[in-house]
N, C-alpha and C positions, 0 to 999 in steps of 0.2 A: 961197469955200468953198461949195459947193452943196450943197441940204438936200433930203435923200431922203425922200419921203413918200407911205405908201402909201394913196391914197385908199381904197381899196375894205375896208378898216377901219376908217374914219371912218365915226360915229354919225349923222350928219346925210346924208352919204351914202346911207349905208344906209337909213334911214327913206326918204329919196327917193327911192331904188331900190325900194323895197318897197311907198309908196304909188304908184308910177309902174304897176308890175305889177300892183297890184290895180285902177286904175283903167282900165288894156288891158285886165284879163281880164272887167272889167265890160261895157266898150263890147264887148267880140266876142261875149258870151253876149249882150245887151241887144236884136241885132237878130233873132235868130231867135227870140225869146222875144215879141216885139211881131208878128213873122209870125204868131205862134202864137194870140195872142189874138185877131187879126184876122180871122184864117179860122173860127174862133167851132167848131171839131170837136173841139178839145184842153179835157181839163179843166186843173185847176188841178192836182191831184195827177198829170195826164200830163205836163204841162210841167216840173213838180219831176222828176222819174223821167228824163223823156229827155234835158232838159240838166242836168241835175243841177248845180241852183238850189236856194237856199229860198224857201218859200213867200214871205215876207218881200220877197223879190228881186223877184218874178215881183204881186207885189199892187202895190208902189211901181211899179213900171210902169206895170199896169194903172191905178192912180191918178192918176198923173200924166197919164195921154194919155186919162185917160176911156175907157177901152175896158173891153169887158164880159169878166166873168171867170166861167166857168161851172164850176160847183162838183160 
């Protein structure tokens, strides 16, 4: 007798489907947001504004790689 089961309403699923998309949508904002502090033209409230980031986002970055954040 075969047991029908629909994953895509399992909780455990779901949480991994949901951390899975937050952690792509991180890495795909994360490169142009390091371009940005690099090139040292962009403030920090431009980089919020154009990729529309939080500040929070766009500082753990800069912290992490040591790159200068111009305010």
């Amino acid at each position: 007798m075969p047991i029908h089961y629909d994953i895509e309403t399992d909780e455990l699923y779901l949480e991994g489907y949901k951390k899975g998309y937050e952690e792509g949508f991180a890495q795909v904002k994360e490169q142009p947001v390091i371009n940005m502090l690099k090139c040292e033209r962009f403030t920090l409230r431009d980089i919020v504004e154009i990729m529309n980031v939080s500040e929070e986002f766009v500082l753990n970055i800069a912290q992490r790689l040591g790159l200068k954040v111009i305010y």
